[in-house]
RODO-2510 file (C-alpha; in nm, 4 decimals, decimal comma):
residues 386
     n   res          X          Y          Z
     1     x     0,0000     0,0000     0,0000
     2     x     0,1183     0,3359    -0,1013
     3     x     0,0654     0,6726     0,0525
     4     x     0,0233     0,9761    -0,2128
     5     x     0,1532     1,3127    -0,1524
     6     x    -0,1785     1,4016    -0,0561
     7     x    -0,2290     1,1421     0,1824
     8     x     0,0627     1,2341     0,3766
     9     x    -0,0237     1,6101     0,3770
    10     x    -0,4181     1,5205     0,4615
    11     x    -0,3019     1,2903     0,7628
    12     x    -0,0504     1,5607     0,8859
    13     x    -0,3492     1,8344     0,8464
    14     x    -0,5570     1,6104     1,0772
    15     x    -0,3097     1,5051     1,3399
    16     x    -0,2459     1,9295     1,3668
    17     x    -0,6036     1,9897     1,4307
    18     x    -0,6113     1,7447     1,6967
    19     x    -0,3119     1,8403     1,8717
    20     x    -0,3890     2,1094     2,1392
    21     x    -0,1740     2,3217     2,3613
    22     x    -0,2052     2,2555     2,7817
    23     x    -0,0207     2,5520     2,8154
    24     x     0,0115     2,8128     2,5239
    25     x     0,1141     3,0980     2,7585
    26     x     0,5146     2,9186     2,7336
    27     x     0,5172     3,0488     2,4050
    28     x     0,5654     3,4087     2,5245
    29     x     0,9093     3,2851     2,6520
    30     x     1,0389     3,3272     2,2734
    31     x     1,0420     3,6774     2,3365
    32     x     1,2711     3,7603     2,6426
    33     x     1,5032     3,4423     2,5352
    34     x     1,4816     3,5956     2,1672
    35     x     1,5957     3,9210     2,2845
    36     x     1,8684     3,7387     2,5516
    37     x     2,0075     3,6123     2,2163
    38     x     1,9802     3,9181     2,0223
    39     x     2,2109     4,0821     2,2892
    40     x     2,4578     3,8225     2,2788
    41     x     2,5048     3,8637     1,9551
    42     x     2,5168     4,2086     1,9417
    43     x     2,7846     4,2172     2,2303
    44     x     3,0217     3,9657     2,0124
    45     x     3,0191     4,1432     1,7117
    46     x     3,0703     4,4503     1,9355
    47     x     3,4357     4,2758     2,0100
    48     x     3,5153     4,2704     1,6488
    49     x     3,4782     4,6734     1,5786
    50     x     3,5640     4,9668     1,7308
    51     x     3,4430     5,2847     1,6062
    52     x     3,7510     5,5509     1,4977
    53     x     3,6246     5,9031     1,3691
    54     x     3,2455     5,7175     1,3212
    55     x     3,4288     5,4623     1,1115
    56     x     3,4092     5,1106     1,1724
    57     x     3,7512     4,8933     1,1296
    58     x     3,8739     4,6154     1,2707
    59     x     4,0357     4,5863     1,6043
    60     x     4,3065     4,3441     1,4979
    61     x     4,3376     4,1763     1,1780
    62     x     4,1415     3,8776     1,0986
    63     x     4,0831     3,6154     0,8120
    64     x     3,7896     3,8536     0,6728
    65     x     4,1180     4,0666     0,5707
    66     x     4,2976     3,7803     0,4164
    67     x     4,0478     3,6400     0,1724
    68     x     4,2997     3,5047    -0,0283
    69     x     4,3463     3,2879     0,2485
    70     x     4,1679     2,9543     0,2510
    71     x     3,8591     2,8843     0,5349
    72     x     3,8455     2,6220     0,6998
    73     x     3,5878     2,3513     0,7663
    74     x     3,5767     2,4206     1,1489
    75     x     3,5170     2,7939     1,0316
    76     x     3,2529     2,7524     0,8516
    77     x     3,0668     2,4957     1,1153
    78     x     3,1530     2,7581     1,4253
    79     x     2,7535     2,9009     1,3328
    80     x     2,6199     2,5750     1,4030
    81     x     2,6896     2,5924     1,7689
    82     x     2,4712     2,9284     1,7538
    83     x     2,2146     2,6907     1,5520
    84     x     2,2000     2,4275     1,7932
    85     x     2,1485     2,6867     2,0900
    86     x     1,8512     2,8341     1,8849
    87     x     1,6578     2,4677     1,7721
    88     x     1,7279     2,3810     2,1750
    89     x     1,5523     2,6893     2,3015
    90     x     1,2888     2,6183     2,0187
    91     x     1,1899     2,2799     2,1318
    92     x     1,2236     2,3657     2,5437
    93     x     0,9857     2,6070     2,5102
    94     x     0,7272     2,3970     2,2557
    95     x     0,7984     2,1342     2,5583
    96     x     0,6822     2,3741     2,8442
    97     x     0,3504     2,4582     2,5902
    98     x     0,3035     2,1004     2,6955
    99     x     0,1495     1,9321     2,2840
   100     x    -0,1533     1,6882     2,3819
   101     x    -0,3012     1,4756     2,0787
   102     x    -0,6566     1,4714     2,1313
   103     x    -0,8687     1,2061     2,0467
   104     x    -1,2298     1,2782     2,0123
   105     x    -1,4818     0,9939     2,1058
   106     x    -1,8560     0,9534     2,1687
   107     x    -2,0343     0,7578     2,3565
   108     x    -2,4326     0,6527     2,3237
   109     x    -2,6284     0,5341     2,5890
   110     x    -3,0044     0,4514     2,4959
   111     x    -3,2843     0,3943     2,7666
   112     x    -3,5262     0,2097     2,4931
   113     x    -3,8881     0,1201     2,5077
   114     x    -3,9257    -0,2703     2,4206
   115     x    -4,2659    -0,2722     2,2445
   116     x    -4,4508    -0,5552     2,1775
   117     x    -4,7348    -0,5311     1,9159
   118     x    -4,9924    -0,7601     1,9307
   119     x    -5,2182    -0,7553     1,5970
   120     x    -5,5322    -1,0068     1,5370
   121     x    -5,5587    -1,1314     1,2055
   122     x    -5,9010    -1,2966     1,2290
   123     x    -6,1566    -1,3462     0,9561
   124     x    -6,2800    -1,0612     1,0980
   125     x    -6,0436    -0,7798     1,0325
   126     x    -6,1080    -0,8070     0,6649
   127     x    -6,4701    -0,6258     0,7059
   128     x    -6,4023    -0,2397     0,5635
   129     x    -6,3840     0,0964     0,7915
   130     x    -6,2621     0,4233     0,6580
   131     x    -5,9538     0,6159     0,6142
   132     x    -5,8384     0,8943     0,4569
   133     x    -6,1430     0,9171     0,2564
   134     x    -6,0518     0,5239     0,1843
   135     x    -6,3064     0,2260     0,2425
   136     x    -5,9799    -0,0665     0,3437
   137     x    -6,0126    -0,3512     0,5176
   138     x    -5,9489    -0,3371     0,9245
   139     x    -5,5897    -0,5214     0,8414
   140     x    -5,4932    -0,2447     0,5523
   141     x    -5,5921     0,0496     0,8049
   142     x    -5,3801    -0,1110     1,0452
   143     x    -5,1235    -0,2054     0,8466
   144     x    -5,0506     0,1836     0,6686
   145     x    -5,1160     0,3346     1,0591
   146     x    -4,8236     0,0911     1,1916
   147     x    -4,6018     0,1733     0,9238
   148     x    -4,6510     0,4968     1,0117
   149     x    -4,6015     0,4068     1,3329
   150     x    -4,2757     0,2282     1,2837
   151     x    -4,1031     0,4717     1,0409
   152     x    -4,2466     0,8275     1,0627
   153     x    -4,4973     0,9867     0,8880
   154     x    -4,2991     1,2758     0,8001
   155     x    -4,5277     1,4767     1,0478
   156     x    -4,6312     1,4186     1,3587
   157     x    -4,4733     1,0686     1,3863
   158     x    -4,1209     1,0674     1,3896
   159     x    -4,0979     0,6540     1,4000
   160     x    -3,9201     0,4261     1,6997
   161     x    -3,5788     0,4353     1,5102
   162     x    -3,4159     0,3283     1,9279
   163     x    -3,7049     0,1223     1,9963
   164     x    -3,6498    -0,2487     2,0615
   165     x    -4,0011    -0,3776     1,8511
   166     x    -4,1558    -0,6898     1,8036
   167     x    -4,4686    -0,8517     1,6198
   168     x    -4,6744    -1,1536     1,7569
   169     x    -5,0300    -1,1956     1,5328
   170     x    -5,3143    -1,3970     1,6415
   171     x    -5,6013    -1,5774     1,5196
   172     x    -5,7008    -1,9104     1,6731
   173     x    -5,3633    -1,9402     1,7403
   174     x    -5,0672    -1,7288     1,8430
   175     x    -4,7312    -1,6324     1,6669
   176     x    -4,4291    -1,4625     1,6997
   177     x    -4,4292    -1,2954     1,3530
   178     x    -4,0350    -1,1158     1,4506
   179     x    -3,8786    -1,1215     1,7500
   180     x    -3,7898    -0,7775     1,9321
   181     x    -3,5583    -0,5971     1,6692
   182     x    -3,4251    -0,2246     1,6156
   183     x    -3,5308    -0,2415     1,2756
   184     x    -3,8353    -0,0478     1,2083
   185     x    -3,8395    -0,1015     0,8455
   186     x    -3,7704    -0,4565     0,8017
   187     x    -4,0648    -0,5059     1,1156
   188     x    -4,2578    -0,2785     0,8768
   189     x    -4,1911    -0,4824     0,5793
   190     x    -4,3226    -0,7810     0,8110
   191     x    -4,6323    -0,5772     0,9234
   192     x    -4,7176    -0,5822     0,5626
   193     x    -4,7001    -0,9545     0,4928
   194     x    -4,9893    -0,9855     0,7439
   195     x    -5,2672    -1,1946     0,6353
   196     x    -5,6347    -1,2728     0,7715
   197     x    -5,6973    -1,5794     0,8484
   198     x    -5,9480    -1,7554     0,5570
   199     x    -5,9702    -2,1431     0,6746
   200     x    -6,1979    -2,2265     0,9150
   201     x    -5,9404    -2,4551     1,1087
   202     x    -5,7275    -2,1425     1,1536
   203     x    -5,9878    -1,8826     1,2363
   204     x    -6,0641    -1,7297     1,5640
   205     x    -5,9345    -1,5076     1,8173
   206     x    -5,7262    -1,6128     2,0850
   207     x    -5,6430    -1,3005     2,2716
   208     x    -5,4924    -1,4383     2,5903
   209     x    -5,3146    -1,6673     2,4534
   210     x    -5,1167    -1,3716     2,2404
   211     x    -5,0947    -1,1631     2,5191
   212     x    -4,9339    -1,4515     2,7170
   213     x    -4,6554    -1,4669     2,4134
   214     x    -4,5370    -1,1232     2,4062
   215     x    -4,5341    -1,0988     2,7780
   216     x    -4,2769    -1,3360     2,7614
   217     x    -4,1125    -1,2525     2,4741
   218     x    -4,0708    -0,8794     2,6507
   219     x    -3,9187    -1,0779     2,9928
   220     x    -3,7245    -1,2689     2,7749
   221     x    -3,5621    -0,9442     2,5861
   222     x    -3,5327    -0,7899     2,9284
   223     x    -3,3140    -1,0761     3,0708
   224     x    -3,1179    -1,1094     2,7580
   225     x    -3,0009    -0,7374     2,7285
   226     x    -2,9448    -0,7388     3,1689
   227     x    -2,6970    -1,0723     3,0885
   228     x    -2,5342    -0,8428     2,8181
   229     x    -2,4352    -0,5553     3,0673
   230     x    -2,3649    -0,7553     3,3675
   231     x    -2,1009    -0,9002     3,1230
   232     x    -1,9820    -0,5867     2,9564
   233     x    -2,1451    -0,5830     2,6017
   234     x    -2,1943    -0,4214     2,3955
   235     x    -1,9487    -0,1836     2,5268
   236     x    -2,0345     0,1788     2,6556
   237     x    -2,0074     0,2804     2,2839
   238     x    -2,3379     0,1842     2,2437
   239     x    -2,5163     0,0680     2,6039
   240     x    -2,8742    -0,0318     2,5472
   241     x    -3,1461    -0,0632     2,8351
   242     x    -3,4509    -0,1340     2,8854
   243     x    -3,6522     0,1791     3,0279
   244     x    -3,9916     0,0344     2,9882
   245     x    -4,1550    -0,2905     2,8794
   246     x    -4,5035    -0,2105     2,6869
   247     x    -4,7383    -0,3985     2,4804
   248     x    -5,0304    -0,2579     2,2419
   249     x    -5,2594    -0,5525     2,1681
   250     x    -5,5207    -0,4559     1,8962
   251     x    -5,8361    -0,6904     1,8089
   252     x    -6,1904    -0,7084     1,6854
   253     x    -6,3397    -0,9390     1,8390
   254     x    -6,3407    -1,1262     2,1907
   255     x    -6,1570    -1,4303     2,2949
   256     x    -6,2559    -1,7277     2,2020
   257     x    -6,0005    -1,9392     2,1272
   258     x    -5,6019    -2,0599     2,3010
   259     x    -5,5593    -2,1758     2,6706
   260     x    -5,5313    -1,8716     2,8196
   261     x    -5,7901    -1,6079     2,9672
   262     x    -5,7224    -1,2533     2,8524
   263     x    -5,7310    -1,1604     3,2023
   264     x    -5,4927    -1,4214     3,3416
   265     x    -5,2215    -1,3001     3,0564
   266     x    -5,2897    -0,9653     3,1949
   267     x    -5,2266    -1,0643     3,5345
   268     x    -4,8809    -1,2733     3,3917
   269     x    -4,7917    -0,8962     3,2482
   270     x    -4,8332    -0,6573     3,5808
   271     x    -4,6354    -0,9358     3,7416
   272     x    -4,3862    -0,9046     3,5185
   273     x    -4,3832    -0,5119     3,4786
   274     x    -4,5428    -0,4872     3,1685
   275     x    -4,7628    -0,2307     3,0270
   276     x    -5,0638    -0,3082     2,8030
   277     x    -5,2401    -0,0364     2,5676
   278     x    -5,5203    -0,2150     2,4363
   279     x    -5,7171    -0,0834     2,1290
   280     x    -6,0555    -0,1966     2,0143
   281     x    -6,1205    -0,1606     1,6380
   282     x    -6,4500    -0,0951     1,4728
   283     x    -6,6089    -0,0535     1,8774
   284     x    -6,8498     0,1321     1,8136
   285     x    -6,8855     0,1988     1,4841
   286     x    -7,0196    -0,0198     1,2107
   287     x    -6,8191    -0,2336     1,0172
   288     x    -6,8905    -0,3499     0,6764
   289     x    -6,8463    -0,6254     0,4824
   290     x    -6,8906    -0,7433     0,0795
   291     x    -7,1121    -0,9379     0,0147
   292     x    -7,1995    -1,0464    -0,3643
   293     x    -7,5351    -1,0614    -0,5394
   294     x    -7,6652    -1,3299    -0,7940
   295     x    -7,5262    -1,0932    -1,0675
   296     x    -7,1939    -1,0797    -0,9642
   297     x    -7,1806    -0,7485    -0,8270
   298     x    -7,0957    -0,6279    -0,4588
   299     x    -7,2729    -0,4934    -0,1629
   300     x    -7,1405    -0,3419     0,1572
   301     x    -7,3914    -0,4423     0,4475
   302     x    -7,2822    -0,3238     0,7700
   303     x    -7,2027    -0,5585     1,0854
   304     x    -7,2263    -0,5182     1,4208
   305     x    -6,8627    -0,5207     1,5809
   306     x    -6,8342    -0,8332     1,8613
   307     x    -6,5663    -0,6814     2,1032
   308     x    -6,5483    -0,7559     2,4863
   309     x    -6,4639    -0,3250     2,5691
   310     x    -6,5293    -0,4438     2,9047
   311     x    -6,2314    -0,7180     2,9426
   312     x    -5,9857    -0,4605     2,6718
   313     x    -6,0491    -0,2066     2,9593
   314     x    -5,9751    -0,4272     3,2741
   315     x    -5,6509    -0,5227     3,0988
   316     x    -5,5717    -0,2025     3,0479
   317     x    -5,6153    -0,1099     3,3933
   318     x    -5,4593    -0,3912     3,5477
   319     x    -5,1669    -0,3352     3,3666
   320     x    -5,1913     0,0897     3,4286
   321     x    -5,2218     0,1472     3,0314
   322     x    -5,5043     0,2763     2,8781
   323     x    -5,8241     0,1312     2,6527
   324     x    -5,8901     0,3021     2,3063
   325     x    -6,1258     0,2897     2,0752
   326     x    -6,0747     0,2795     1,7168
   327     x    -6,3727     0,3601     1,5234
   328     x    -6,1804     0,4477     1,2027
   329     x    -5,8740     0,4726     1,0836
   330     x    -5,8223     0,8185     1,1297
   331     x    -5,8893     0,7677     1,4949
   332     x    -5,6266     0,3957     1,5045
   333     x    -5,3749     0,7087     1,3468
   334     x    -5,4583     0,9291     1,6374
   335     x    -5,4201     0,6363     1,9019
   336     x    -5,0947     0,5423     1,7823
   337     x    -4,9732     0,8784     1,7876
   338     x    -5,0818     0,9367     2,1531
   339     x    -4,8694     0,5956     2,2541
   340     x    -4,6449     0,7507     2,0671
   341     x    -4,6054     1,0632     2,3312
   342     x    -4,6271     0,8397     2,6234
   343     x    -4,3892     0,6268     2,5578
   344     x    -4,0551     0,7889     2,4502
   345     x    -3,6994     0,6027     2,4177
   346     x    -3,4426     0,8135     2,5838
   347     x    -3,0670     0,8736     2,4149
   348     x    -2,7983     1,0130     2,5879
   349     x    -2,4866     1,0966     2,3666
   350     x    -2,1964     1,2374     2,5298
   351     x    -1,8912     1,3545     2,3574
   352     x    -1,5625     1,3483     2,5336
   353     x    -1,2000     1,3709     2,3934
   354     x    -0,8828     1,2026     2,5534
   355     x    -0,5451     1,4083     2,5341
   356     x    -0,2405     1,1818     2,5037
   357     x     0,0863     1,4243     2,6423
   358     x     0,3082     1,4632     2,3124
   359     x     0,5789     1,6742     2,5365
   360     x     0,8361     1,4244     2,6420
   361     x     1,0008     1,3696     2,2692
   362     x     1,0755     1,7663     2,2065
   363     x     1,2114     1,7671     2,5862
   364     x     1,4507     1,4978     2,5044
   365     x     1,5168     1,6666     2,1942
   366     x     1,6109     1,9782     2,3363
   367     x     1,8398     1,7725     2,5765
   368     x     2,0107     1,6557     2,2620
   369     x     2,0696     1,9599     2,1192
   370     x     2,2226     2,0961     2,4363
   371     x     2,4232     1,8227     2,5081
   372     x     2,5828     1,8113     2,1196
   373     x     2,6181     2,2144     2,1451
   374     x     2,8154     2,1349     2,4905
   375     x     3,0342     1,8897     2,3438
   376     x     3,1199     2,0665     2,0403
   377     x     3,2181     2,3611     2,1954
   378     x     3,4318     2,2111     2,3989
   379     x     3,6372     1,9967     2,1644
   380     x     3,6820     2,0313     1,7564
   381     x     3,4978     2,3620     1,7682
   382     x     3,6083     2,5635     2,0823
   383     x     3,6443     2,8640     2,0575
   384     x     4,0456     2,9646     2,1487
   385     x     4,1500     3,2996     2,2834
   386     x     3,9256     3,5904     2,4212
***
């Protein structure tokens, strides 16, 4: 591997902005040491005139007189000791600055919500409700309000980007659709792929049952991520904890399917810390579903809507979330963006730069310096005479 010319001059430019100064006031040594010097020289070349009538001439006669003479190589390396004095002084006082190379780093620490959401995919939820003007079925409301959810709206919902998320769908039977990921659009993706259930062996709701799974898919994330930090990872680079453990189970119907009671799932959950939101779609309002006519066409007749608001609510309150009704989909959007508010994923980024001390190598090269000036003044370039 080769380094370019402009390579080399980009990784010098960065290692100078990173360097910083402990103590820049040493600089303002240069001056009286610069002036020290100035005098010294001043005082030597004083020696070598002497003023007669104004005039300038030479005190005694020197090789400067003689330049038909030859000079010497010890003449000409007699500046050098004046050199050396100069680069010693230089690098004592870049030493007493005191150079630090700093090393800028950043650490993230995220107190996440762990969200499980809980959506029924009975028969049911393919009778129509509105939205945006829309006549969808209760799955396609749901599914565009979680995306929305998951990812941002580009308005009032700014998605769960931090969030730790998961998907468990019911309908006589209970699934983990994705386990709890920080992926909102890959969950979203899965959100999508939902289907009803159309067979009648498959059909039903069993809404204990799925509030039983992401209980302990939630106490199963927790333990996981405490296992992690008790052992050190992921580092403090990127620490993730759990701040709050919630659930938003939505359904159309009441249970009547799985092993477990809604209410003994809800019980599993407050033992377990959990919070459950609990939404009831189409309460309230009148669904609709297509029915066909002898000549083919199609003919929304509205249905009653078959859900237990009394058990939703009791969950809710055992758990201390909240029951909401969903009578369209501009009301599911609404919901969503009020469990939104309540339930925010704190991140914590602080930035903090180590210095590593740089002023040990110009110290010992000053040393050097000194000690070379030392010992060639006193041997193949001392000076003889006054």
């Amino acid at each position: 591997m080769t380094l370019s010319l402009t390579d080399v001059s980009t990784v010098l430019a960065s290692s100078w902005d990173a360097m910083h100064w402990h103590s820049p006031w040493a600089w303002l040594l240069l001056i009286p040491a610069g002036a020290a010097l100035g005098l010294v020289w001043w005082q030597r070349r004083a020696k070598t005139v002497r003023s007669v009538d104004g005039d300038p001439s030479p005190v005694l006669p020197t090789l400067a007189s003689l330049p038909a003479m030859p000079v010497t190589l010890r003449q000409r390396l007699l500046p050098l000791l004046g050199v050396l004095r100069v680069l010693a002084m230089l690098l004592l006082v870049a030493a007493l600055a005191r150079p630090q190379m700093g090393l800028g780093r950043v650490r993230t620490s995220t107190d996440a919500v762990a969200i499980q959401l809980v959506v029924d995919r009975s028969g049911s939820m393919r009778h129509r409700m509105q939205i945006d003007g829309q006549l969808l079925t209760r799955l396609d409301v749901v599914q565009r309000v979680l995306r929305e959810f998951l990812i941002g709206d580009g308005k009032s919902l700014t998605g769960r980007p931090a969030d730790l998320i998961g998907l468990v769908t019911f309908a006589r039977f209970a699934e983990t659709a994705c386990p709890l990921v920080r992926d909102p659009r890959a969950l979203a993706d899965l959100v999508d792929s939902i289907r009803p259930a159309v067979q009648q062996f498959e059909d039903g709701t069993a809404v204990g049952d799925a509030l039983a799974l992401a209980a302990a898919r939630l106490r199963q994330a927790e333990q996981e991520v405490s296992a992690r930090d008790a052992s050190g990872e992921p580092n403090d680079e990127g620490r993730l904890r759990i701040k709050s453990k919630v659930i938003v189970l939505l359904t159309d119907g009441e249970n009547n399917a799985g092993e477990r009671m809604p209410l003994e799932a809800a019980e599993l959950a407050r033992e377990w810390g959990i919070r459950v939101y609990t939404i009831g779609i189409g309460a309230g309002a009148p669904a609709y579903v297509v029915r066909r006519d002898p000549l083919g066409g199609e003919q929304l007749v509205p249905m009653a809507a078959g859900i237990d608001e009394s058990e939703l609510e009791e969950i809710a309150r055992l758990t201390g979330g909240r029951y909401f009704r969903a009578q369209d989909g501009d009301a599911l959007r609404s919901i969503y963006g009020e469990i939104d508010r309540l339930e925010r994923t704190t991140v914590r980024t602080t930035e903090f730069v180590d210095y590593a001390e740089r002023f040990a190598p110009l110290a010992i090269a000053a040393a050097a310096l000194i000690a070379l000036e030392l010992a060639l003044a006193s041997t193949v370039l001392r000076r003889v005479g006054a």
